[in-house]
Structure formats: C-alpha cells, structure tokens
ZAKOL-932408 format. One record per residue (C-alpha): x, y, z; residue number from 1; residue in three letters. Coordinates in steps of 0.001 Angstrom, whole numbers. Layout:
residues N
<px: X py: Y pz: Z nr: NUM rest: ALA>
...
//
This chain:
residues 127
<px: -14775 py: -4934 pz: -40163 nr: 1 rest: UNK>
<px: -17650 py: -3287 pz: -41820 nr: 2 rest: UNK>
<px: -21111 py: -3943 pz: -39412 nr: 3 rest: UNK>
<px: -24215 py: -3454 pz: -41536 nr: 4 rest: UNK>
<px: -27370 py: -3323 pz: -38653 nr: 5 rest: UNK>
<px: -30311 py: -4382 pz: -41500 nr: 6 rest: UNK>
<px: -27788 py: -7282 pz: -42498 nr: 7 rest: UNK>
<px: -27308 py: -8924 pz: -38828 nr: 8 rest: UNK>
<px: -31050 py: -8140 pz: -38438 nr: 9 rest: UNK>
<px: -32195 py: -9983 pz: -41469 nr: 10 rest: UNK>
<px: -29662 py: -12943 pz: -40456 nr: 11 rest: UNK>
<px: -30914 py: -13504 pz: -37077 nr: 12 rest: UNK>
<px: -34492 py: -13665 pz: -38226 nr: 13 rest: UNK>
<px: -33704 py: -15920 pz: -40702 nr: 14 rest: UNK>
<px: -31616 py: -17710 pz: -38296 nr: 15 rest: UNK>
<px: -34514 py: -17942 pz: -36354 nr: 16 rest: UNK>
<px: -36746 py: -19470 pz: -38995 nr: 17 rest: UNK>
<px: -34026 py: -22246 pz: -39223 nr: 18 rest: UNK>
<px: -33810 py: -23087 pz: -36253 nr: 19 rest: UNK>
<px: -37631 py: -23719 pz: -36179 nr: 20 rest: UNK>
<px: -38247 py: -25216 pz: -39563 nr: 21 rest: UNK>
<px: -35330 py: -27891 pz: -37835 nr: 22 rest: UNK>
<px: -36940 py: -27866 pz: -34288 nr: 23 rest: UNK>
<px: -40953 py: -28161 pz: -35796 nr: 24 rest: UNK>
<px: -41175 py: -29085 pz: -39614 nr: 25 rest: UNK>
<px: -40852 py: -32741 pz: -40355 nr: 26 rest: UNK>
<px: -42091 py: -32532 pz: -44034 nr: 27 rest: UNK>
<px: -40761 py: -33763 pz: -47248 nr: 28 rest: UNK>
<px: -40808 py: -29991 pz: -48716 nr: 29 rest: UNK>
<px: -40436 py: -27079 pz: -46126 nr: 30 rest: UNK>
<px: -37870 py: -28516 pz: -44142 nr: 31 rest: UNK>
<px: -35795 py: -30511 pz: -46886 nr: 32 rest: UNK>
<px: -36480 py: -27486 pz: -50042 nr: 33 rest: UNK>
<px: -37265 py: -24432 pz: -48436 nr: 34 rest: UNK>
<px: -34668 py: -24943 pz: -45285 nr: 35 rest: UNK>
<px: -32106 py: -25618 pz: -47673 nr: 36 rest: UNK>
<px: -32686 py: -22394 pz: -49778 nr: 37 rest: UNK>
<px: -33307 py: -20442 pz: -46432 nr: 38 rest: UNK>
<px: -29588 py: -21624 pz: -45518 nr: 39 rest: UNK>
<px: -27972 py: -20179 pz: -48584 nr: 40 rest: UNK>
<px: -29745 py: -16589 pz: -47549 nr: 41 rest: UNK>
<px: -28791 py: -17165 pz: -44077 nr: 42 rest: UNK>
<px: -25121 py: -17652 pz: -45089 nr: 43 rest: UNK>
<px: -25648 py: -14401 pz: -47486 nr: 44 rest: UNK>
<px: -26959 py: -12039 pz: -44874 nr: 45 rest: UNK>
<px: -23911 py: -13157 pz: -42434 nr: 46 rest: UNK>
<px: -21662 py: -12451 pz: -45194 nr: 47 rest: UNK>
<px: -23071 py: -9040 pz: -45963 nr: 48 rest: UNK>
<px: -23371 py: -8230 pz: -42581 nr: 49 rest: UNK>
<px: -20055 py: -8409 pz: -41475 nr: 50 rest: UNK>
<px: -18220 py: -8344 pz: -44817 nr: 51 rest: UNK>
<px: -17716 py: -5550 pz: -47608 nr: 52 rest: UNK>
<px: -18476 py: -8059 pz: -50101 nr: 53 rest: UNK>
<px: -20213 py: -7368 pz: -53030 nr: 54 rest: UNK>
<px: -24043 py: -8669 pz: -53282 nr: 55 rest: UNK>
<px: -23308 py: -11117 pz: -56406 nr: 56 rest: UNK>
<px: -20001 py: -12460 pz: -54721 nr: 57 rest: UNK>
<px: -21434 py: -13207 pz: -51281 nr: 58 rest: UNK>
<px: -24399 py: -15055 pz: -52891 nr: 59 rest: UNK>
<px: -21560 py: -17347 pz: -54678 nr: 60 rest: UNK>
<px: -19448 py: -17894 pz: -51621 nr: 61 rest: UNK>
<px: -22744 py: -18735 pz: -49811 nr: 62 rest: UNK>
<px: -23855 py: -21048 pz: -52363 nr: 63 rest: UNK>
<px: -20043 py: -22751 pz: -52732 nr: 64 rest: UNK>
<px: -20064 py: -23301 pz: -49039 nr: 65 rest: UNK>
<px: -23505 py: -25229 pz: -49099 nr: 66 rest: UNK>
<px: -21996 py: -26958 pz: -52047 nr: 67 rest: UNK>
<px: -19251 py: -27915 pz: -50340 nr: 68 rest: UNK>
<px: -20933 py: -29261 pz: -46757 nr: 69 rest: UNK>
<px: -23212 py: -31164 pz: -49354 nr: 70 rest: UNK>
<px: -20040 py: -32810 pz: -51149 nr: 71 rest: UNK>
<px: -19363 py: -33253 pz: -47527 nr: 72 rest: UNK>
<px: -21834 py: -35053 pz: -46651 nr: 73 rest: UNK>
<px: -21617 py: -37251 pz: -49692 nr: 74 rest: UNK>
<px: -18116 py: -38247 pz: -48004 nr: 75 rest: UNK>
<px: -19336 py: -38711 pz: -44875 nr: 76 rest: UNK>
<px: -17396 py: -36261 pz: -43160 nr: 77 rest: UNK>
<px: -18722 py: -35637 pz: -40145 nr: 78 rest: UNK>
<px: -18000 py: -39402 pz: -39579 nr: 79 rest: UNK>
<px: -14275 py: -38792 pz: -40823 nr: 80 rest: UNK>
<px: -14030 py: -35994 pz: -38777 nr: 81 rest: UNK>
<px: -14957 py: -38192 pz: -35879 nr: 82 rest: UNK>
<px: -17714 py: -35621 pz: -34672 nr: 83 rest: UNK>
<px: -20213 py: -38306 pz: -35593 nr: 84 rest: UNK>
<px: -21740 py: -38332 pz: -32433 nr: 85 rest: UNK>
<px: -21541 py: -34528 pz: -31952 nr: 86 rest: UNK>
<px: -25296 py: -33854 pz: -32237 nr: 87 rest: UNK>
<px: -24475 py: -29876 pz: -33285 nr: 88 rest: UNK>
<px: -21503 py: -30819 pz: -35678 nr: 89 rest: UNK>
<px: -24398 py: -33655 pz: -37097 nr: 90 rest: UNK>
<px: -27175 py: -30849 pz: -37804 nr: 91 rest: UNK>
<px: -24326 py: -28059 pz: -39040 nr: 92 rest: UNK>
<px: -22993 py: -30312 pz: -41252 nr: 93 rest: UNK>
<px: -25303 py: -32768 pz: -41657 nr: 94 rest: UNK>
<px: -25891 py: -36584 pz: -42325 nr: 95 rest: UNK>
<px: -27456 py: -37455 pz: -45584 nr: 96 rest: UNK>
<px: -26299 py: -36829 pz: -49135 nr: 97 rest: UNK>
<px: -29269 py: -35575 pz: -51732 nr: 98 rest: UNK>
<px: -28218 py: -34425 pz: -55065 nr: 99 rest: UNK>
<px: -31321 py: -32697 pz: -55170 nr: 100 rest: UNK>
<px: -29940 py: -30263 pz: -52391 nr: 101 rest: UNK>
<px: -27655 py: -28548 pz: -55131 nr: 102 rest: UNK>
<px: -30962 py: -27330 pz: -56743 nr: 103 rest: UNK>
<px: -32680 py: -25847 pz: -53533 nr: 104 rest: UNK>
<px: -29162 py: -24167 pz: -53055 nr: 105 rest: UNK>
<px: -29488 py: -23059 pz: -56433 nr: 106 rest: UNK>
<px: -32621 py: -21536 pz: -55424 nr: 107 rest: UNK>
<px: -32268 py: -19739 pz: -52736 nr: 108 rest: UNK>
<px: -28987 py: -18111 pz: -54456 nr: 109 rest: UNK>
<px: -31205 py: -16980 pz: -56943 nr: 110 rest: UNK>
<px: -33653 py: -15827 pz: -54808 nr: 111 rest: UNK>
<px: -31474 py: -13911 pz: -52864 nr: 112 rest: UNK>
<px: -30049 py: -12112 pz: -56103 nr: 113 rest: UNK>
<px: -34048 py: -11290 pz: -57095 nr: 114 rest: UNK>
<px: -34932 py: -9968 pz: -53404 nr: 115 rest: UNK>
<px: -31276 py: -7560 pz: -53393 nr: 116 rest: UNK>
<px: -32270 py: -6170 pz: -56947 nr: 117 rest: UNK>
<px: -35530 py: -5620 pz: -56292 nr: 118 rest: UNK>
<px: -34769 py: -3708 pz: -53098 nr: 119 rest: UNK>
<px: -32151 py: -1738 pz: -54593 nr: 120 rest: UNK>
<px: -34363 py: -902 pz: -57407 nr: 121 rest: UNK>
<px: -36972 py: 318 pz: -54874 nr: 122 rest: UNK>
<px: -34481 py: 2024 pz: -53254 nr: 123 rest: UNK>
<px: -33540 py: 3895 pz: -56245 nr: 124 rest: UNK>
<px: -36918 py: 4841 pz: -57756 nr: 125 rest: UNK>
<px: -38277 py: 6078 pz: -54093 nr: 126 rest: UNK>
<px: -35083 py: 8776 pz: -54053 nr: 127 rest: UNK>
//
C-alpha cells in the first residue's frame, strides 16, 4: 500500500468541511451543490492517498461511486438494505434521489482534474 502524507492531509480537511457543511449548512446551494462536489474530491484524495492510482482514473472511480450511491438512492436502498433507521448508513448513503446530483458530481470531478493539473503544472515550471 502506497501512503501519500499531502493526500490523507488534503482528505481529512476536506473531510472536515463535510462534516460541517452536514452538521451547519441548511441551504439550497452549499450544502446540496457544493457538498456534493466536495464528496467526489473527498473520495479522490482517499483514493490517491492510499492507492497508486493514476490522477484521471481515481477522479472516475470517485465520480462512478457517487453515481452509483445516487442510483442508490433512486432505489431506495438504504431502505432495502434494512439500515433505514441507521442514522450513519442514512447520511453515507443517503435518502433522497436528485438527478441534479449527477451534475454537481460532474463538477467536482472536473474540478478536481483542473486543481491536479494546475498543481502539477506549478510543480513543473517552479523546478
């Protein structure tokens, strides 16, 4: 297992911004747009911390696994998993279906993509 130390960093600060956009925000933009795009980067920086993954491969199994707890939700299957009443399993996986979530996914995928190549083409003009 390959540890990257600016990875797990970046992952439990945006961890941390998760946890209180869920705890604090009750908007109809930060929390629903922005959380959802910060939860595709959160996946990322896991991935690349702990992974030797590539940069554009990570960003597409991040965004396929908020695709698929989103197609999960749309099946209801925290429900059919019978964790309805988990309150953990309910916020991990979530409740409530919103086609719109594909596109803040979408998002953040992309925004993780500009934010890597523009730090790797810092990186490489600084040298």
């Amino acid at each position: 297992m390959t540890l990257r130390p600016s990875y797990v960093l970046a992952m439990i600060a945006a961890l941390g911004i998760e946890i209180a956009i869920a705890r604090f925000v009750h908007d109809e933009f930060v929390r629903p747009y922005l959380g959802d795009s910060l939860a595709v980067a959160t996946v990322y920086l896991a991935l690349r911390a702990v992974t030797p993954l590539p940069m554009v491969t990570a960003v597409a199994i991040a965004f396929a696994f908020a695709c698929a707890i989103e197609v999960g939700q749309f099946f209801h299957l925290v429900d059919l998993l019978g964790l309805g009443t988990n309150r953990v399993a309910r916020i991990v996986l979530g409740t409530t279906f919103a086609p719109t979530d594909f596109a803040a996914y979408a998002g953040g995928a992309v925004c993780v993509l500009a934010i890597e190549r523009a730090r790797r083409f810092r990186w490489r003009v600084s040298r």
